[in-house]
PDB file with SEQRES, HELIX, SHEET and CRYST1 records, atoms N, CA, C and O in Angstrom:
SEQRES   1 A   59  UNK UNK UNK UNK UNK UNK UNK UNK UNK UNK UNK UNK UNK          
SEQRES   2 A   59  UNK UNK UNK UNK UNK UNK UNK UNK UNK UNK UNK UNK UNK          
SEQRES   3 A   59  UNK UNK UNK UNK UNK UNK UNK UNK UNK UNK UNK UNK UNK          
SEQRES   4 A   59  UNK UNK UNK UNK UNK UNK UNK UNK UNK UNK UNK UNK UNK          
SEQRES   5 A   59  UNK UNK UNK UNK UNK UNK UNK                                  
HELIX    1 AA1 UNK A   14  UNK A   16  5                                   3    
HELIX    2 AA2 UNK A   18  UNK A   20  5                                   3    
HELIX    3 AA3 UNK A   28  UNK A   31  1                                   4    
SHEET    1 AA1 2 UNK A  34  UNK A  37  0                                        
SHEET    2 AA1 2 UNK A  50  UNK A  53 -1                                        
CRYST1    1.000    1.000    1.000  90.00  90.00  90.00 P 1           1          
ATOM      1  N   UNK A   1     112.223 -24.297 189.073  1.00  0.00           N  
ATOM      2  CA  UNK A   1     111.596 -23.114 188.528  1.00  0.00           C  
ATOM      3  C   UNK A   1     111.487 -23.300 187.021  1.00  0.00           C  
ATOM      4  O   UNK A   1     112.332 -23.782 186.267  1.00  0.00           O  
ATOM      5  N   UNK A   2     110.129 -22.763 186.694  1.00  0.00           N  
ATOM      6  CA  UNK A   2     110.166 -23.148 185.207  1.00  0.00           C  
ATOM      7  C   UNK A   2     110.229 -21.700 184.700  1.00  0.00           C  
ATOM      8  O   UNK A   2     109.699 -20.640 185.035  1.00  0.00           O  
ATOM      9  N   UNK A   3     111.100 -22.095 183.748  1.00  0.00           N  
ATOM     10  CA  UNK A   3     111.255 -20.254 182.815  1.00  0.00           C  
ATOM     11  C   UNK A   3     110.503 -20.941 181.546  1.00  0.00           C  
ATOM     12  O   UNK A   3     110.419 -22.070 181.063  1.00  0.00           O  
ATOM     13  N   UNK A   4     109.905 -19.382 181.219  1.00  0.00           N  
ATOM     14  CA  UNK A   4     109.150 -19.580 179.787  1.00  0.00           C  
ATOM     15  C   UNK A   4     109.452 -18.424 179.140  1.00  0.00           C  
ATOM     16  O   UNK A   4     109.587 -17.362 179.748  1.00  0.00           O  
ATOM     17  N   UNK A   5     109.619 -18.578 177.470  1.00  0.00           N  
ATOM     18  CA  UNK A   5     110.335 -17.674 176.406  1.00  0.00           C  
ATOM     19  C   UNK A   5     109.490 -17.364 175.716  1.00  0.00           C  
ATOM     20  O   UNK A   5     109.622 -18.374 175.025  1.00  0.00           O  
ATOM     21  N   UNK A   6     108.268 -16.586 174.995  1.00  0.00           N  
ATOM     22  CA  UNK A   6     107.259 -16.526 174.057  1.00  0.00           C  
ATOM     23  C   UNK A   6     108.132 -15.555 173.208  1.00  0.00           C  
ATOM     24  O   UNK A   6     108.791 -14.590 173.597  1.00  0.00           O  
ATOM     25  N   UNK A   7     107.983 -16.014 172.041  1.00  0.00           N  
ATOM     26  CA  UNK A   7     108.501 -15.119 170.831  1.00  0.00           C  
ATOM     27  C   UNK A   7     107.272 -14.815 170.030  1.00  0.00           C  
ATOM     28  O   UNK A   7     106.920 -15.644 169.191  1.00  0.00           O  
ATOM     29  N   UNK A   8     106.440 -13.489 170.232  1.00  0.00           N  
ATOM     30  CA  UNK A   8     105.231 -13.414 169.494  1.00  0.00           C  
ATOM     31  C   UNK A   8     105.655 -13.089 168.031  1.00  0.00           C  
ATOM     32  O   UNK A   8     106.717 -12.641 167.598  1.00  0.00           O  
ATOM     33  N   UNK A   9     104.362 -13.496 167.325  1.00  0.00           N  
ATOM     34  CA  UNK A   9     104.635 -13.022 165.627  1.00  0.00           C  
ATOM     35  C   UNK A   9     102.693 -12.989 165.366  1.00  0.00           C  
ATOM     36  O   UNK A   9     101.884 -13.881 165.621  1.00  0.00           O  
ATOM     37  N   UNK A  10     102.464 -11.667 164.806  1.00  0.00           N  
ATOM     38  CA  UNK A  10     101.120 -12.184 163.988  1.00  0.00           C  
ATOM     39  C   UNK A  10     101.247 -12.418 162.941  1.00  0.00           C  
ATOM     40  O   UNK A  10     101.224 -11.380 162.279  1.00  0.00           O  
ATOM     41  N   UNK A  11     101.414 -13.481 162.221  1.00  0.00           N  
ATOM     42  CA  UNK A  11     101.484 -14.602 161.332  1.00  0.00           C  
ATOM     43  C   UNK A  11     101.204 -14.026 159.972  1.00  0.00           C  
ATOM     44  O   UNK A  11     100.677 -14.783 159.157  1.00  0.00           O  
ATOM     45  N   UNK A  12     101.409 -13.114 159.704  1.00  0.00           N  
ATOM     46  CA  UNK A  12     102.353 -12.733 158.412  1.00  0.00           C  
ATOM     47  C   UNK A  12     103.388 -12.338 158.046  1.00  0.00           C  
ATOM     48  O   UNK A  12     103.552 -11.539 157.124  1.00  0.00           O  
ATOM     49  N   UNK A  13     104.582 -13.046 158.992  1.00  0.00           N  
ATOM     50  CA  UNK A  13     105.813 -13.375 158.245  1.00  0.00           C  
ATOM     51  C   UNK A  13     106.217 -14.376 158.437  1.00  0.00           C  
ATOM     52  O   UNK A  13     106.818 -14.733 159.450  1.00  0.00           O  
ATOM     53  N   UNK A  14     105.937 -15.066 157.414  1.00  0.00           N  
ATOM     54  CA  UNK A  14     106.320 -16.709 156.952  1.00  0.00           C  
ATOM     55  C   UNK A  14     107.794 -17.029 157.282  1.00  0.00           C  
ATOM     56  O   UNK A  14     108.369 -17.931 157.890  1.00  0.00           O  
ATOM     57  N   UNK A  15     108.282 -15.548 156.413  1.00  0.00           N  
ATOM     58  CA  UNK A  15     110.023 -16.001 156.662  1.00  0.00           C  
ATOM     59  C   UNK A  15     110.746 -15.778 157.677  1.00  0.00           C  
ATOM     60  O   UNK A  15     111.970 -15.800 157.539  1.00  0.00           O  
ATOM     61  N   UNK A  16     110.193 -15.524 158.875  1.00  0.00           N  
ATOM     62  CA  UNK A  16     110.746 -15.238 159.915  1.00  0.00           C  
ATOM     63  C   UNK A  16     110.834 -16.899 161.032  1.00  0.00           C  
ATOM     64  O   UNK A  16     111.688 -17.313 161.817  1.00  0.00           O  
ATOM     65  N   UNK A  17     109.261 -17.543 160.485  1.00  0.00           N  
ATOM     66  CA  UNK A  17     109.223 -18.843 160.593  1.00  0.00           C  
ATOM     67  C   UNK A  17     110.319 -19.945 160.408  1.00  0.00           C  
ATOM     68  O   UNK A  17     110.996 -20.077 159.389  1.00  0.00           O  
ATOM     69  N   UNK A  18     110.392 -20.637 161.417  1.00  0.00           N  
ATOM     70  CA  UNK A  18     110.643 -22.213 160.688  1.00  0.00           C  
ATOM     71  C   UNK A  18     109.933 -22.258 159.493  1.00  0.00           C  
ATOM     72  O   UNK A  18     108.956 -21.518 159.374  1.00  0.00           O  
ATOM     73  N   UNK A  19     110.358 -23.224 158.318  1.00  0.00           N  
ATOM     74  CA  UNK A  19     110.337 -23.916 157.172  1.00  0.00           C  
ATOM     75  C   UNK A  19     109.111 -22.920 156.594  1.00  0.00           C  
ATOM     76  O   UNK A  19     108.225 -23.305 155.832  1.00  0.00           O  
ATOM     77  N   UNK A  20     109.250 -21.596 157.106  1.00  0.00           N  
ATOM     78  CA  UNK A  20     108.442 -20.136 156.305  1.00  0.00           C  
ATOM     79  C   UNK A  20     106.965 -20.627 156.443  1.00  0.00           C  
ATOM     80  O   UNK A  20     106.166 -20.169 155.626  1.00  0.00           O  
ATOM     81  N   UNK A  21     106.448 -21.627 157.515  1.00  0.00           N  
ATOM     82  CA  UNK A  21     105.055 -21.186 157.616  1.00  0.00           C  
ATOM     83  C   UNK A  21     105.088 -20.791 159.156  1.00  0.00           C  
ATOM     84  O   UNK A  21     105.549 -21.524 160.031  1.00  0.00           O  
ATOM     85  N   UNK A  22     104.514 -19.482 159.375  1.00  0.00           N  
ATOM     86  CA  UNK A  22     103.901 -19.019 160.417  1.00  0.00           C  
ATOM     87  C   UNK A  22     102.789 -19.280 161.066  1.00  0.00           C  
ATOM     88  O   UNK A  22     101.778 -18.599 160.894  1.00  0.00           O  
ATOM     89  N   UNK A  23     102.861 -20.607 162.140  1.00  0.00           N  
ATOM     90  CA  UNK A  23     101.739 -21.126 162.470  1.00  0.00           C  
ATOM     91  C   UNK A  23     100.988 -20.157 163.640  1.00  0.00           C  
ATOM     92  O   UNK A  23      99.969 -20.625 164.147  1.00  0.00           O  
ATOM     93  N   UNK A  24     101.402 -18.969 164.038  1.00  0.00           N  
ATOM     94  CA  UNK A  24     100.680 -18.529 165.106  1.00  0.00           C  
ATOM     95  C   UNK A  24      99.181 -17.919 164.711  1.00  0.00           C  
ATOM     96  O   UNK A  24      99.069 -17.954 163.486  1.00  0.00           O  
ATOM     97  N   UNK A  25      98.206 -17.469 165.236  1.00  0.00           N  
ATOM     98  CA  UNK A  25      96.621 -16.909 164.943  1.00  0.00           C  
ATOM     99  C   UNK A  25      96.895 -15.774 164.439  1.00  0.00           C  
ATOM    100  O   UNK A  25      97.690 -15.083 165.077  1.00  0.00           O  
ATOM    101  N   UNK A  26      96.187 -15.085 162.820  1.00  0.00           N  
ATOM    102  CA  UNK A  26      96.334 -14.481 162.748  1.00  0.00           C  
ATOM    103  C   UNK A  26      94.741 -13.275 163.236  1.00  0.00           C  
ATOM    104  O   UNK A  26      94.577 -12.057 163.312  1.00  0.00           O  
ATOM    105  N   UNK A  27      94.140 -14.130 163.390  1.00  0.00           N  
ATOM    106  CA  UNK A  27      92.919 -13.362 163.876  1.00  0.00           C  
ATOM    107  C   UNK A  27      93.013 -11.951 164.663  1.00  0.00           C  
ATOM    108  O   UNK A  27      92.682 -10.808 164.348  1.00  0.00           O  
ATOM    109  N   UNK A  28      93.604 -12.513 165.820  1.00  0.00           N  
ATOM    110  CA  UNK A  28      94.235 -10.681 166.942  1.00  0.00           C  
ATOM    111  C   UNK A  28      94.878  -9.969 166.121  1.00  0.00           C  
ATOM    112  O   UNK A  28      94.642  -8.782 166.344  1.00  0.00           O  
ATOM    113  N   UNK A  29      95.419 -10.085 165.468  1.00  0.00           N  
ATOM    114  CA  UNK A  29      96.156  -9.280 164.529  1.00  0.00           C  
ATOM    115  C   UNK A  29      95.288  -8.002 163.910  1.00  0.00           C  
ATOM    116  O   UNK A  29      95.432  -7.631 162.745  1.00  0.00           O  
ATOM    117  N   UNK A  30      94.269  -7.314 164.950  1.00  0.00           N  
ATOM    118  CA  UNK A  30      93.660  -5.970 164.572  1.00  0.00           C  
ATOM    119  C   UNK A  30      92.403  -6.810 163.924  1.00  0.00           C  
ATOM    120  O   UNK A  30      91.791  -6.260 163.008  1.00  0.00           O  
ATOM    121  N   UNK A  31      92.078  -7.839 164.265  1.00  0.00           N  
ATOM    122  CA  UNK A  31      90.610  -8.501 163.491  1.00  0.00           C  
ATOM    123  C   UNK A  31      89.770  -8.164 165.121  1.00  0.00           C  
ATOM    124  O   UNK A  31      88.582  -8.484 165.074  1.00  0.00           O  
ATOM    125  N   UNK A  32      90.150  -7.675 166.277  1.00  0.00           N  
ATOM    126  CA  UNK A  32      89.290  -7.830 167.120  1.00  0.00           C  
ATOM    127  C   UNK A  32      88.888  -8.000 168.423  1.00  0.00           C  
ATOM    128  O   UNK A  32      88.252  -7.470 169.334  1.00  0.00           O  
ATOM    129  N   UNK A  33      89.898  -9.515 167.949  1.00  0.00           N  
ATOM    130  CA  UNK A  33      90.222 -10.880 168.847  1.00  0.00           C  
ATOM    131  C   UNK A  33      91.271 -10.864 169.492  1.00  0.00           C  
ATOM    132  O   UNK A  33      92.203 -10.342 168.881  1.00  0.00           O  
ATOM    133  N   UNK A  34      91.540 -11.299 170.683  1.00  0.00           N  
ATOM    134  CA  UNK A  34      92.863 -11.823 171.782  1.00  0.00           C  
ATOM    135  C   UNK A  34      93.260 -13.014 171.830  1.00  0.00           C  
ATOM    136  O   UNK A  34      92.577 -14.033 171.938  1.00  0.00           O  
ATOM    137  N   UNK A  35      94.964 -12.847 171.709  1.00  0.00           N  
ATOM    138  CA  UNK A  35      95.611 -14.230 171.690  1.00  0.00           C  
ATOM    139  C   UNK A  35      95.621 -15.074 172.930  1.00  0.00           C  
ATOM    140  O   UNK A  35      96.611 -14.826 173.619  1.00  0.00           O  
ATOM    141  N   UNK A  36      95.038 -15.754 173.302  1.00  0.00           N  
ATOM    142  CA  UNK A  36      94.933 -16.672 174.449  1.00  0.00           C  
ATOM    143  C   UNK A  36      95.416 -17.407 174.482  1.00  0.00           C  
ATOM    144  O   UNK A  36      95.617 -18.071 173.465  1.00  0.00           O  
ATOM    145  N   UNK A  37      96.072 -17.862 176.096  1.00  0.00           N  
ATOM    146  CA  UNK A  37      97.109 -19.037 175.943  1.00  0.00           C  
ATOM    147  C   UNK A  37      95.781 -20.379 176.192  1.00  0.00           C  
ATOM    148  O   UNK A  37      94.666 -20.023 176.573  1.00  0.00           O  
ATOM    149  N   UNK A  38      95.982 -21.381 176.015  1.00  0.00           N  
ATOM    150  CA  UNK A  38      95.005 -22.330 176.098  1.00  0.00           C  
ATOM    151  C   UNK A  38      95.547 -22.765 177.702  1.00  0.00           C  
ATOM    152  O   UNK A  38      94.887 -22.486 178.703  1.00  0.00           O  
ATOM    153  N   UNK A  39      96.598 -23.348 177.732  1.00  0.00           N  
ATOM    154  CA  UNK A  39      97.331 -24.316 178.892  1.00  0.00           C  
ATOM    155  C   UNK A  39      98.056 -23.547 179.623  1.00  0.00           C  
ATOM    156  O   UNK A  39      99.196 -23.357 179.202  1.00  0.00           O  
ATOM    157  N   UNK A  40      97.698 -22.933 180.792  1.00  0.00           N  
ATOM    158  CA  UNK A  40      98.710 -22.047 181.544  1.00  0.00           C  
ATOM    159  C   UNK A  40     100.270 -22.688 181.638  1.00  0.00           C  
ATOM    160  O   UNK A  40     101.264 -22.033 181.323  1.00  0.00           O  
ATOM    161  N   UNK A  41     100.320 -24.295 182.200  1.00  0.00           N  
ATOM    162  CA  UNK A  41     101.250 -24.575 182.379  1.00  0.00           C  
ATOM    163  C   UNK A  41     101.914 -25.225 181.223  1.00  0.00           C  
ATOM    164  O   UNK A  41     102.723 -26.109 181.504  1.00  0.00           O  
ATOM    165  N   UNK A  42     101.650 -24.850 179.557  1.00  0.00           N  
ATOM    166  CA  UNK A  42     101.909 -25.218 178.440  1.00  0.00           C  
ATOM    167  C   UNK A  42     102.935 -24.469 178.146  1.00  0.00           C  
ATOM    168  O   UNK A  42     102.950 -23.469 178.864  1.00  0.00           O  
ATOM    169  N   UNK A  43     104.229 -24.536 177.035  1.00  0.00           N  
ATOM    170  CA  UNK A  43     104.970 -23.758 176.807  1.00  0.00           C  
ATOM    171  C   UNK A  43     104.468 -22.754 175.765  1.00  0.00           C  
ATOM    172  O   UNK A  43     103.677 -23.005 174.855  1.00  0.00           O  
ATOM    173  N   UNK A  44     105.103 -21.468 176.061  1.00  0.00           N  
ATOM    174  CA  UNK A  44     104.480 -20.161 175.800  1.00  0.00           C  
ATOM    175  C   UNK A  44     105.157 -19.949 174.405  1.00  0.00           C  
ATOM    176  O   UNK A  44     104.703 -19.330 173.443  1.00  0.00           O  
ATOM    177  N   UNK A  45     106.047 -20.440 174.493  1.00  0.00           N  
ATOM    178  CA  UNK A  45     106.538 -20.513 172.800  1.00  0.00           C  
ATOM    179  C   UNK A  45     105.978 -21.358 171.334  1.00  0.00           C  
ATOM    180  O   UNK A  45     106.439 -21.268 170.196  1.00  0.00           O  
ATOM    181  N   UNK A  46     104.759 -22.237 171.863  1.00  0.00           N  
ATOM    182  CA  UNK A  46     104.496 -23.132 171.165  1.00  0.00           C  
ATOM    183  C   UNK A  46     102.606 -22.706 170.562  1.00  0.00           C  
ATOM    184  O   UNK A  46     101.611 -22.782 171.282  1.00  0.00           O  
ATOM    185  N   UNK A  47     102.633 -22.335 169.269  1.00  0.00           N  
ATOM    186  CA  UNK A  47     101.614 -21.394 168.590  1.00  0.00           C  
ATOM    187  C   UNK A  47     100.233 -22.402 169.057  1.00  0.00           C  
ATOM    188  O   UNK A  47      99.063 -22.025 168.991  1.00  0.00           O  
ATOM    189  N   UNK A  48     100.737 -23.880 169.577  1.00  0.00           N  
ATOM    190  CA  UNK A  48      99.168 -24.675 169.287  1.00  0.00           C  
ATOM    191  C   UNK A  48      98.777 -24.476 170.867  1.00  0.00           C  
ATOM    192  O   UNK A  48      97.775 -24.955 171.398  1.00  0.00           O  
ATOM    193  N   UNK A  49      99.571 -23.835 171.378  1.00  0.00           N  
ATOM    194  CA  UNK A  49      99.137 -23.340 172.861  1.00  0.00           C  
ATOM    195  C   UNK A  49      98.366 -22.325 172.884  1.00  0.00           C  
ATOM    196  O   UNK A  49      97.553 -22.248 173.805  1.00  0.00           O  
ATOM    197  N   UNK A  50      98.429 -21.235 171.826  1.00  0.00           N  
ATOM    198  CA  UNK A  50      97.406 -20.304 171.851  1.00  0.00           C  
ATOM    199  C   UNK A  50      96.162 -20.069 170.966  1.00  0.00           C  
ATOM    200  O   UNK A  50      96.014 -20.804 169.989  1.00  0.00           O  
ATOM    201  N   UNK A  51      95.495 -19.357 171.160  1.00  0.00           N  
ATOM    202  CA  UNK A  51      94.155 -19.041 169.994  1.00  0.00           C  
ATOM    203  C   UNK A  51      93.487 -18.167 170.291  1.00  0.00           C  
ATOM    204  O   UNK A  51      93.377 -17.799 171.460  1.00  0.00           O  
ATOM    205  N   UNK A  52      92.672 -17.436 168.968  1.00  0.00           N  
ATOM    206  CA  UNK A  52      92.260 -16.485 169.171  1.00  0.00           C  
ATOM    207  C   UNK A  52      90.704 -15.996 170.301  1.00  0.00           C  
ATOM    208  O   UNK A  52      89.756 -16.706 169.967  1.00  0.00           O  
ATOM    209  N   UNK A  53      90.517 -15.516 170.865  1.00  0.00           N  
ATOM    210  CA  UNK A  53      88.595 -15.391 171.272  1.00  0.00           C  
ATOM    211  C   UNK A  53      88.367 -14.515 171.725  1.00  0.00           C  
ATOM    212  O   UNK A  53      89.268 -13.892 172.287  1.00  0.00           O  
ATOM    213  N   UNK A  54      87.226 -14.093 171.711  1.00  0.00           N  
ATOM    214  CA  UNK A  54      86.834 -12.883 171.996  1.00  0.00           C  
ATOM    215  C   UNK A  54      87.062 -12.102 173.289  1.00  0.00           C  
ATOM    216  O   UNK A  54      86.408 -12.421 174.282  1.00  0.00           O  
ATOM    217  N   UNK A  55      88.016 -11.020 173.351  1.00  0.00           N  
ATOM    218  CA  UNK A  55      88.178 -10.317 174.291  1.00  0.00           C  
ATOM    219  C   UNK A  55      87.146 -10.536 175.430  1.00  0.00           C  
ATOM    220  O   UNK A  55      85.951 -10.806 175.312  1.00  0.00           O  
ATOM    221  N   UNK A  56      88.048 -10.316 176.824  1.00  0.00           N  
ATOM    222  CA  UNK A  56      87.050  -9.923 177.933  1.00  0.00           C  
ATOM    223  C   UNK A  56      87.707  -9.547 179.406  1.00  0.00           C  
ATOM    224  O   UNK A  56      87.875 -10.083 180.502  1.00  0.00           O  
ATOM    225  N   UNK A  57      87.975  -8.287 178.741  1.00  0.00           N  
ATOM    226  CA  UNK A  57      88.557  -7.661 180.210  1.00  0.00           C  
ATOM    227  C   UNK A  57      87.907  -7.927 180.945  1.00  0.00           C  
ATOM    228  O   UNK A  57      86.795  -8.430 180.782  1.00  0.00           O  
ATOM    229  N   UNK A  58      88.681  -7.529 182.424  1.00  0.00           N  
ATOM    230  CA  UNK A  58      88.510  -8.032 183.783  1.00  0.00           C  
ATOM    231  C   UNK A  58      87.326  -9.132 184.173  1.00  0.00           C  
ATOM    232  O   UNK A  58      86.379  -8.950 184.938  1.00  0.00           O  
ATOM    233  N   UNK A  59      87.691 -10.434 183.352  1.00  0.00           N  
ATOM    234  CA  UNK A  59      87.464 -11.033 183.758  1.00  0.00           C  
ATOM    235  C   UNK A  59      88.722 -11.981 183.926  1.00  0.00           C  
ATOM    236  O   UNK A  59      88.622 -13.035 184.554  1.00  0.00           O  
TER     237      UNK A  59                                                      
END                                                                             
């Protein structure tokens, strides 16, 4: 069984970061946009797994 841990942040707090850069998208962050995971079976904790794009419910 694979467990997965996501610790979200919209990427303006540096210092909450490792070495104070906050690599996650700050785009969703009320610009619009939804954080998408890219790789379902990618780890959910890891910011280059996700990105921002344009919403689209139920699909």
């Amino acid at each position: 069984i694979r467990v997965d841990r996501v610790v979200y942040s919209d990427g303006t707090h540096p210092e909450n970061a490792p070495g104070a850069v906050d690599l996650w998208p700050t785009e969703p962050d009320g610009g619009g946009q939804s954080l998408t995971r890219m790789v379902a079976s990618g780890y959910g904790n890891d910011p280059d797994n996700w990105t921002a794009l344009v919403p689209s419910p139920g699909e």
